[in-house]
N, C-alpha and C positions, 0 to 999 in steps of 0.2 A: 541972342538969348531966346529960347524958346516962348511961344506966345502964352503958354499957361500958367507963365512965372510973374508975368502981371497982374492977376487978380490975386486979389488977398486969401490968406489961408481960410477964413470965415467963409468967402462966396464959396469956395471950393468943400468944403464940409456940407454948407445947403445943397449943394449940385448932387455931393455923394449921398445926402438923405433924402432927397425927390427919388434918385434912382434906386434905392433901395426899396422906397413904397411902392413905386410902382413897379416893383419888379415881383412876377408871380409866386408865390409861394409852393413850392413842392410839396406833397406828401407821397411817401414810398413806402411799399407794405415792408413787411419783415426777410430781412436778407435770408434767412434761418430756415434750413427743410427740417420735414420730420425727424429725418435722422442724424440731421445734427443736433436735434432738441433729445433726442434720445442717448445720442453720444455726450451733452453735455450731460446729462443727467446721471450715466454713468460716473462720467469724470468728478459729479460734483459726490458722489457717493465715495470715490476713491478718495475724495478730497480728505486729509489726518482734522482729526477733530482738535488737534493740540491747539492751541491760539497762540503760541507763541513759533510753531512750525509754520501756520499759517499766515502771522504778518510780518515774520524776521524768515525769510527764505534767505538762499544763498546769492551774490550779487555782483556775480557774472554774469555777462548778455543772456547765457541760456535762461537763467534764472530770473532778468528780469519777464523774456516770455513767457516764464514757466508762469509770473503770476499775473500776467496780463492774463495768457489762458483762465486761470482761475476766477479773474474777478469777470470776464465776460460770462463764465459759466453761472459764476453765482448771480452775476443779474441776469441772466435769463431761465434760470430757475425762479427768483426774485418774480419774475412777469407772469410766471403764471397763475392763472386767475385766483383770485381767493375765494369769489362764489364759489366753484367747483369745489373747493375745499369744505367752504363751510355745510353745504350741501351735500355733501358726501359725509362730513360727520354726522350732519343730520340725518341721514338716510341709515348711518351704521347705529346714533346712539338709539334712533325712533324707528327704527325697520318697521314697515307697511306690513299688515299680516296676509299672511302668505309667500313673502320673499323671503330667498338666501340670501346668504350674504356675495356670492356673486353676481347678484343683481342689485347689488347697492351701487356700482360705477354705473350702471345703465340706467338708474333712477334721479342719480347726483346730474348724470348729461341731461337728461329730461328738464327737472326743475333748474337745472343754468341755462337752458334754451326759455324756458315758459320767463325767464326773468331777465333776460338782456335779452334776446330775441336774435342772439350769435348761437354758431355753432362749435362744439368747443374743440380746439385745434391739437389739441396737445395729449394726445391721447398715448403717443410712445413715450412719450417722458414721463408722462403719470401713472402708467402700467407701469413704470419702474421704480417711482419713488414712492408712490403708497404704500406699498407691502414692507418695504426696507425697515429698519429697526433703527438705523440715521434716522429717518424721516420722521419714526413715530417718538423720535426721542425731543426734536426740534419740536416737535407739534406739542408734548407733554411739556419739556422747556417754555413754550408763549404761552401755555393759560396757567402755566406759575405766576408768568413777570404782571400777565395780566390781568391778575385776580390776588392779589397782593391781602395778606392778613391785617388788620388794624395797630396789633402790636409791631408788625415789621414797617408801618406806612407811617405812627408816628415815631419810631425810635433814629429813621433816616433822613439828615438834615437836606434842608431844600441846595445848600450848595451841589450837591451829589447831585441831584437830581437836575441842575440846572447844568451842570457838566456833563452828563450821560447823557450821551445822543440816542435817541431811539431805531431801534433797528426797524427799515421800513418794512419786513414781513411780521417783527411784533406789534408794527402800529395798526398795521390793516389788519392782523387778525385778531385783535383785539375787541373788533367790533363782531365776531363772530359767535353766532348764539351757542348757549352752552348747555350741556347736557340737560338743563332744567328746562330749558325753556320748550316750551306744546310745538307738537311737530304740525309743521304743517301738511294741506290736502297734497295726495301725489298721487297720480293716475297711475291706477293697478298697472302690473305689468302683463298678465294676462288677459287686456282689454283686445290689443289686435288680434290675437288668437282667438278670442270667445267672437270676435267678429270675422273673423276668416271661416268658426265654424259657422257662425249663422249662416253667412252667405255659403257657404256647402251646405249645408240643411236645407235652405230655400230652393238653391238647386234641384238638390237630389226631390226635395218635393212637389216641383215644377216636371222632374222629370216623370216621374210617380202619375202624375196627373197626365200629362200627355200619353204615357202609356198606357192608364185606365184609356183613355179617349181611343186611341188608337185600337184596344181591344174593342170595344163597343163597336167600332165602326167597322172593325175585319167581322166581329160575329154577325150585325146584320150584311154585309155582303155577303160572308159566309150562305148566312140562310135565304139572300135573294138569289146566290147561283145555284141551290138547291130548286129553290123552286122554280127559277128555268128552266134546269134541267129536267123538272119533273114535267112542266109544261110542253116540253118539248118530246118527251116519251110519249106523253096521250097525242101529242101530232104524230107523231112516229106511228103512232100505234093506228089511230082514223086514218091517215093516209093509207096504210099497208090494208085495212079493210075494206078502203074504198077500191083498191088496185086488185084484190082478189074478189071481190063482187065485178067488176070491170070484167075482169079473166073471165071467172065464169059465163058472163052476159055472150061473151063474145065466141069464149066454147060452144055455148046451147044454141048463139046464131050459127054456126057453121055444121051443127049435127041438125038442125034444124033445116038446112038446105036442101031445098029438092032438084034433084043429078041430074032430072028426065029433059028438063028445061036447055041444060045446059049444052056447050060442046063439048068435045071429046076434050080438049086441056084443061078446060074449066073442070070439065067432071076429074081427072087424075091428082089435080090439084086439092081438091077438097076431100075427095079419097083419101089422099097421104094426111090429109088434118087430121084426118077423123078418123085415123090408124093411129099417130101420134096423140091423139088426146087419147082415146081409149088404153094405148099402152101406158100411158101415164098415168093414167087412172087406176091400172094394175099395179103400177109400181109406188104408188100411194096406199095405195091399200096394205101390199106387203109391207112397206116398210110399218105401216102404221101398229099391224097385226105381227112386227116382230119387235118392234118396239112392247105392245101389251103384254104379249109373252114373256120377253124379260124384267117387264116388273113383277108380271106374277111369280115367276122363278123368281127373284131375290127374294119377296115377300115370303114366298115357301120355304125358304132359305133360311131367309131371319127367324119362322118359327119355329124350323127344328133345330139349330142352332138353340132357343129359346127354351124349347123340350128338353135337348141335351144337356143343359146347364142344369137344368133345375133336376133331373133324373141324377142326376153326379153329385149334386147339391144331397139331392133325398140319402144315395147307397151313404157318402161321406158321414150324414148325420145316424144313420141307422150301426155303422162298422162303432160310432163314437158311446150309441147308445149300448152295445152290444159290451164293449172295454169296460162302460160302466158297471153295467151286470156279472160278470167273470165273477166266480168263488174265490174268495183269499185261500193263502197256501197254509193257515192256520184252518182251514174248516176242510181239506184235500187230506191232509195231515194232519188228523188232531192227535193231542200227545196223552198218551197212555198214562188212566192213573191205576200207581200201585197196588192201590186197594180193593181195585176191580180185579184185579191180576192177579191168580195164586203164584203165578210162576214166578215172580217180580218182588215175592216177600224179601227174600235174601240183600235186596238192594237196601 
């Protein structure tokens, strides 16, 4: 006989509850993706509203999966949160001013994060079930059961009531505040945007400034390469007269040279200077004297041209004064009266 059949069933029970405490406890998130949360929610929409369709199905194998299907669906419609709900009533019955109403799901996820401090997961199942006219009929359904009249709450006896199970989406949202109640603070929705412009306004006025700065600093460089360059003209300009007093000094030493002194190369040499500087001296002169000439010819120029205009100017004004004066063809022709006229009686 096996050695485990001797101890008594007792010791064997404590054996099995040591190892079950000390055995770790799992926890596992949700078997469930989005889109089966989305696909249940479909199915739960298709689901016949009849109650007697819904707990008497047919009771065939298919049909017992048909409502295993259904009751998984309904508790996992069931799970989703009820903040989000009430939160989203709240946001529709007390809309913030200045929001649509498409911005009442993006206000409902806001105040369910500022209050559990989760992120809300369910967002393809709840794009589907809000809008639906099932949903809002269910929703309209729990603040009937849950807001029960005086006369309907004493005329039903406590057995009823102790019989009637409570459904667990009218027990939770039962605690859900009702259109009466003061809506609470909810952070605009155009807070990130009025701050995304700021920070572009600060920007753009940051940029504003560095390119005031930027100008200032190009216009004084601007005016310090001006005045370089003007600096550098007047060197320009002293150098080139130091070099032509130079030239000269050194022309008037060599026409200055006495030939008698010299030898014969020496003297040939100073000879051709002093034929080249003089010829160039001629040719300075001419140009200088044909240069003067043709300013004075354009000047001469510009003043008969000047003559011209204004004599063309005067005949123009004299042919106009002249148009003026002409006799009208009533005083060329003036018309004969009868009565001056014997021959014109008959008329």
């Amino acid at each position: 006989m096996a050695a485990w059949l001797e101890y008594p069933a007792c010791q064997l029970q404590a054996v099995d509850q040591v190892f079950l405490q000390c055995k770790p406890k799992r926890t596992c998130a949700s078997n469930f993706t989005p889109i089966e949360d989305e696909q249940l929610a479909r199915s739960w929409i298709e689901i016949s509203k009849d109650i007697i369709t819904n707990n008497f199905g047919p009771l065939d194998p298919s049909g017992y999966e048909y409502k295993k299907h259904l009751k998984a669906s309904q508790a996992r419609i069931r799970s989703l949160p009820l903040y989000q709900i009430a939160h989203y009533n709240k946001a529709k019955d007390h809309p913030p001013s200045g929001s649509a109403p498409a911005n009442y799901v993006k206000i409902a996820k806001k105040a369910y994060y500022k209050e559990t401090q989760k992120v809300f997961l369910y967002d393809a199942a709840w794009s589907i079930l809000y809008p639906h006219e099932k949903w809002r009929d269910a929703s309209s359904i729990r603040k009937k059961k849950t807001q029960p009249t005086p006369n309907t709450a004493e005329s039903t006896p406590q057995t009823s009531n102790s019989t009637q199970l409570p459904h667990p989406l009218i027990e939770e949202t039962s605690n859900l505040p009702n259109k009466e109640s003061e809506p609470t603070e909810v952070c605009p929705i155009g807070i990130k945007s009025a701050k995304r412009k700021e920070a572009k306004l600060e920007i753009a006025h940051k940029k504003v400034k560095l390119l005031e700065k930027n100008s200032v600093e190009g216009s004084k460089r601007i005016a310090q390469f001006d005045r370089a360059n003007q600096l550098q003209e007047e060197t320009n300009h002293i150098q080139q007269e130091r070099a032509d007093g130079l030239h000269v000094q050194i022309e008037m030493t060599i026409m200055d040279k006495d030939l008698s002194k010299l030898d014969e190369y020496t003297q040939e040499y100073y000879l051709e200077k002093k034929n080249k500087i003089i010829q160039d001296m001629r040719r300075n002169k001419a140009a200088n004297q044909a240069r003067q000439d043709a300013a004075n010819q354009a000047q001469s120029n510009s003043q008969a041209n000047q003559q011209a205009y204004k004599e063309d100017n005067k005949d123009q004004y004299d042919e106009e004064e002249d148009e003026d004066t002409l006799p009208s063809p009533s005083s060329l022709f003036p018309v004969s009266d009868p009565t001056l006229n014997p021959s014109l009686d008959f008329l």
